[in-house]
N, C-alpha and C positions, 0 to 999 in steps of 0.2 A: 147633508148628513142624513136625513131623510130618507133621500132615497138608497143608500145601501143598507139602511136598517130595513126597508121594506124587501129590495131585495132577498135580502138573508132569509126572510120570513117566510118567501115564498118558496125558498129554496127548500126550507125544513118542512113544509107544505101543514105547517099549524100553526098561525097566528097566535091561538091562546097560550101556546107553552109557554112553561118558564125560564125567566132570563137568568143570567150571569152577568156585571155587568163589572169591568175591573176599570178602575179610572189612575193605577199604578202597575209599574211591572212587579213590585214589592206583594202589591195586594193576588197576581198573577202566583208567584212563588208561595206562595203562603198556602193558595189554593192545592199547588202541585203535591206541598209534602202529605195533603190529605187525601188524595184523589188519583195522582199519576201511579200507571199503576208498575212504572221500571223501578220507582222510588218505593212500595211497597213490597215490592218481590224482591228488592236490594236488603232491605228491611227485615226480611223474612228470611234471604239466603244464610245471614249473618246470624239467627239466632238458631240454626241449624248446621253453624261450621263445628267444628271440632271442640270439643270443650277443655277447657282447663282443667277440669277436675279429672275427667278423664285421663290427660296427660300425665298428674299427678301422681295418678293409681298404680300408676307404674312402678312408684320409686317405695310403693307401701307391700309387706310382706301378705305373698300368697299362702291361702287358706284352704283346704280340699276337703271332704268329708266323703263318707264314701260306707254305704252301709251294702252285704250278699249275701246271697243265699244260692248253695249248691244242693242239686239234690241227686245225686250218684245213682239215675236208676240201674247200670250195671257196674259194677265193680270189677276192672278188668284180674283173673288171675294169674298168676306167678307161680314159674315153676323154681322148685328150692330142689336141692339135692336131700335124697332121702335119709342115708346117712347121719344129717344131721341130727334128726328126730328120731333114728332109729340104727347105730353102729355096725350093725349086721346085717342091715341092706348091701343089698350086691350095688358093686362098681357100676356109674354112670346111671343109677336107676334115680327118678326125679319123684318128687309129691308137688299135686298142685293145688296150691293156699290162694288164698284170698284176701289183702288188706285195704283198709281203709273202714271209713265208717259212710253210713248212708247221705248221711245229710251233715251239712258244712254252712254253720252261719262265721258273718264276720262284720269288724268294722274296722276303719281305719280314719286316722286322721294326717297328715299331712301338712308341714308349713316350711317356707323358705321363704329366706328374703335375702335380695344381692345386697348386703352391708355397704362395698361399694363396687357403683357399677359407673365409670363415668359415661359409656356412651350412652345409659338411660336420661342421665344428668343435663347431655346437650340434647336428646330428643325432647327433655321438656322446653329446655330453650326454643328449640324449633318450632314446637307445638305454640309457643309465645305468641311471635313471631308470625302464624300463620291465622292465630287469630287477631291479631294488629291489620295483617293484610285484609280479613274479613270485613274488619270495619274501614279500611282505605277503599276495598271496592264499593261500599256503599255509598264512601263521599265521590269518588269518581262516576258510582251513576248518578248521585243527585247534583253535580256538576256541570255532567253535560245534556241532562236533563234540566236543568234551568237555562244552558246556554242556549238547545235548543227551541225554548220554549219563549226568551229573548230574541232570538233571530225571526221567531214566527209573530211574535208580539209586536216587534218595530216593525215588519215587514206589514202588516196591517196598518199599522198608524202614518206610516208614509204613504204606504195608497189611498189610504182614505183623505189624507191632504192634497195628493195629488190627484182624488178626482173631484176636490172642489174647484182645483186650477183647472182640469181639462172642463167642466162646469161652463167655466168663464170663458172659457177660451172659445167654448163653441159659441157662446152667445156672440161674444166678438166676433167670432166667424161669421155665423148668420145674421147679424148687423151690416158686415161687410158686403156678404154676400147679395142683402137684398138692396144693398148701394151702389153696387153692380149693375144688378137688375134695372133698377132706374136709369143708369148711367148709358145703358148699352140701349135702351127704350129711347133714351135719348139723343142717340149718335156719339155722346162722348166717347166710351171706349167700343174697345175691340172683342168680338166674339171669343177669341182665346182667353183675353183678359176675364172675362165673367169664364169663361170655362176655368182658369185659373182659382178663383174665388169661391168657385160649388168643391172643385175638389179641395181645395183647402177645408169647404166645409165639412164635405164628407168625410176627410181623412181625421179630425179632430172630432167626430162621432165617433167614429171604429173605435181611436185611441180610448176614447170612455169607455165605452162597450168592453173593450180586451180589460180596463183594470177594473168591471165591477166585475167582470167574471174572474177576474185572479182573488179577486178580494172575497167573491162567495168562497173560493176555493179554501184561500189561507184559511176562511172560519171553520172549514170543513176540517180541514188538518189543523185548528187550534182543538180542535172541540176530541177529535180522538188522541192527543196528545195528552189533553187532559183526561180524556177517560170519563166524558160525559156527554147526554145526549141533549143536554140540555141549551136553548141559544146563548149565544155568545154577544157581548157587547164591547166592543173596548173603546171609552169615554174617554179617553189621553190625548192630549196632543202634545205636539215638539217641544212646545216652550216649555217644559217642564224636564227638557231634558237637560236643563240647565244647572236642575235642583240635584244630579246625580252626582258621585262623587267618584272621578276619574281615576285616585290613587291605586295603584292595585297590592289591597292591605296584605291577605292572607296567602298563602304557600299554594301553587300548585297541587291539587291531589294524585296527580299521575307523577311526579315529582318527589312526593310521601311514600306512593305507592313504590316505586323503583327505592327507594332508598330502605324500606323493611323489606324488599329483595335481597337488598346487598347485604344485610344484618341476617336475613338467614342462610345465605349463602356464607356468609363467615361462620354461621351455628353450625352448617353441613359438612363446613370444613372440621372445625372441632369435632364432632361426631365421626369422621372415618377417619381422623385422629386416634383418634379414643379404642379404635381397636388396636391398637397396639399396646394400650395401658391397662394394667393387672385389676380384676374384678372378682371380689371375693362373696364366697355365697354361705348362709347359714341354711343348716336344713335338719329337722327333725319328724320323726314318723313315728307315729303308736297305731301300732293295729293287732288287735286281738282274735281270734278262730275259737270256735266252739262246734266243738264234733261229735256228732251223738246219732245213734239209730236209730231213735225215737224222735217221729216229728214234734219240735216243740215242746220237745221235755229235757230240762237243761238240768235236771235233778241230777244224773250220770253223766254228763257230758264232758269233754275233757278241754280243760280251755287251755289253750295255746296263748298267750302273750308275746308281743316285741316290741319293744323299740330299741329307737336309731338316734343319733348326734353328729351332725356330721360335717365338717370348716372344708370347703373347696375354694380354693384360689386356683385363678387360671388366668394363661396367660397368652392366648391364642392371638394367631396369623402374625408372629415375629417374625416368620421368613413368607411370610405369605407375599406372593406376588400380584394376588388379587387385588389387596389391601394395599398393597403401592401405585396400582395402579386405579383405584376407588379416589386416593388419598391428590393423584395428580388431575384423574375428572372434576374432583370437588376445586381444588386450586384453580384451575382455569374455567369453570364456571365464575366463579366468587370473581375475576379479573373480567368476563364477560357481561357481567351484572354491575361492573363498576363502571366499564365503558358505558355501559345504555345509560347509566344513571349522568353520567358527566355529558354527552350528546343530547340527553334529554332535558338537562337546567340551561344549556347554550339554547334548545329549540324554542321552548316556553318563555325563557328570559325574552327574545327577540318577538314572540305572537303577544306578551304581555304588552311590549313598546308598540308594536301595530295595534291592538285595540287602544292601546290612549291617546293614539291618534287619531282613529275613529272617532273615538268619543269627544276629541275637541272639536272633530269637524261637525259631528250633529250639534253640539250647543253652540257652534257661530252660526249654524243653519238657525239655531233657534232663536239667537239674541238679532241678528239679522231680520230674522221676521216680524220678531216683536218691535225693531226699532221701525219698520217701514210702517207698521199698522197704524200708529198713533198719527205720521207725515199724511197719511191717505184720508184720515178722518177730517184733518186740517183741510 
């Protein structure tokens, strides 16, 4: 054990630094949701999706305000028939007048709201919907960001048991080895045979040698996995893979995820539904004008008053072709998203039965080991 904790050390080429030292995959995860950084930017993607309230504002009456100021520096003229002004003007003779005033303030106010509008109705649906999916991407990276962090965890913990065996093994080698040595000093065996016996020794070196260097490795991609530069220690061993719990409790998140697909793909359907269905609007305007020649002197000015009231029901794209053809996109998406969704509980059902397979076979690796340790001390 020693010496790939030494190893490591050298590798990060400072002894003094500080350790990390996990002696569970639990205590591993724990670290991740603080530290990994797919698990924070999944974190962070989510509270930057689409808001609900947002979505909401839609369904709430629009409000305008709206305050101008014109200021006429030419007033274009107008010719008027002169007649008018004067009876015994000759035929076709014109005067040319001048209207309007210099300056034009105003304000308006402006409100509507669709009383009912259904395809706003399913757009908030949708808007639901997509943020349910927000928070399903997050469980899907912190999913396969623990699986991956699992696969790099045990993969550590197995080499580092398997280089206490290749340990031994070499000793046994070089036990054999220099049994050899004697034996062939002595006439007993044969040159091949001791040649037989060094490469056995040799080749059960190299084998160490390849898994301290996989094993420096794995620390190197544990350590940016987690997102720190700090060393790594993993104190676990097999037998304790006994104490895990093989049932596989909780739902699929890619499984979650496809299934708030198909729930808004049935939302999108209702929505280019919905344009077919009658949407009724309220709408009112007050806006006033005040006309006067005198900048800013409202003493003589002539106010202008209006408003408006106004029920619009409308009942757009009955014959629209568009709209039937929007309405048949949406339909066989929503049948596309059901399919992936039914192919994807058949694929996960079947990787869930191969990992508790897995998992039985590392706790007989482990109950196996433990049962032969106690025979050996005997």
């Amino acid at each position: 054990m020693k010496n790939w904790i030494f190893s490591v050390l050298l590798l990060c080429g400072n002894p003094a630094m500080a350790q990390i030292q996990f002696n569970s995959i639990k205590e591993v995860l724990n670290y991740a949701d603080a530290h990994a950084v797919a698990l924070k930017s999944a974190v962070i993607s989510e509270q930057i999706a689409v808001s609900e309230k947002e979505a909401r504002s839609a369904l709430l009456p629009a409000l305008n305000l709206s305050l101008g100021y014109n200021d006429n520096i030419t007033l274009q003229p107008t010719l008027v028939p002169a007649q008018i002004f004067n009876p015994a003007a000759p035929e076709g003779a014109f005067q040319e007048l001048t209207f309007g005033t210099k300056y034009i303030y105003s304000r308006g106010l402006q409100i509507q709201w669709d009383a009912l509008n259904f395809k706003k109705l399913f757009d908030l649906r949708t808007a639901d919907f997509e943020i349910e999916k927000s928070r399903t991407i997050t469980e899907i990276n912190r999913f396969n960001t623990y699986q991956l962090l699992a696969s790099t965890y045990y993969s550590i913990l197995l080499t580092q048991e398997s280089i206490k065996i290749y340990e031994k093994n070499i000793r046994v080698a070089q036990s054999i080895y220099e049994l050899a040595q004697d034996k062939f000093q002595r006439g007993i065996i044969s040159k091949p045979e001791l040649n037989r016996a060094e490469i056995n020794a040799i080749q059960n070196q190299r084998t160490l040698d390849l898994a301290n260097s996989n094993l420096e490795k794995l620390y190197i991609q544990f350590q940016s996995q987690l997102n720190t530069k700090e060393l790594i220690v993993v104190a676990d061993s097999p037998e304790t893979f006994v104490l895990l719990e093989t049932g596989i409790q909780s739902r699929h998140p890619e499984i979650i995820m496809q299934e708030a697909e198909v729930r808004k793909s049935e939302s999108i359907l209702k929505q280019t539904t919905a344009l077919w269905l009658p949407s009724l609007s309220l709408f009112y305007q007050n806006n006033q004008n005040w006309a006067t020649n005198d900048f800013l002197d409202f003493s003589n000015a002539n106010n202008l008053p209006q408003q408006v009231f106004g029920v619009k029901l409308s009942m757009a794209g009955l014959l629209s072709g568009s709209t039937r053809q929007k309405v048949s996109q949406s339909k066989s998406a929503l049948q596309l998203q059901q399919l992936q969704l039914d192919n994807l509980m058949l694929l996960k059902g079947k990787e869930d039965e191969s990992l508790q397979i897995q998992q039985r076979g590392i706790q007989a690796a482990g109950r196996a080991k433990k049962d032969i340790g106690p025979s050996r001390g005997k």
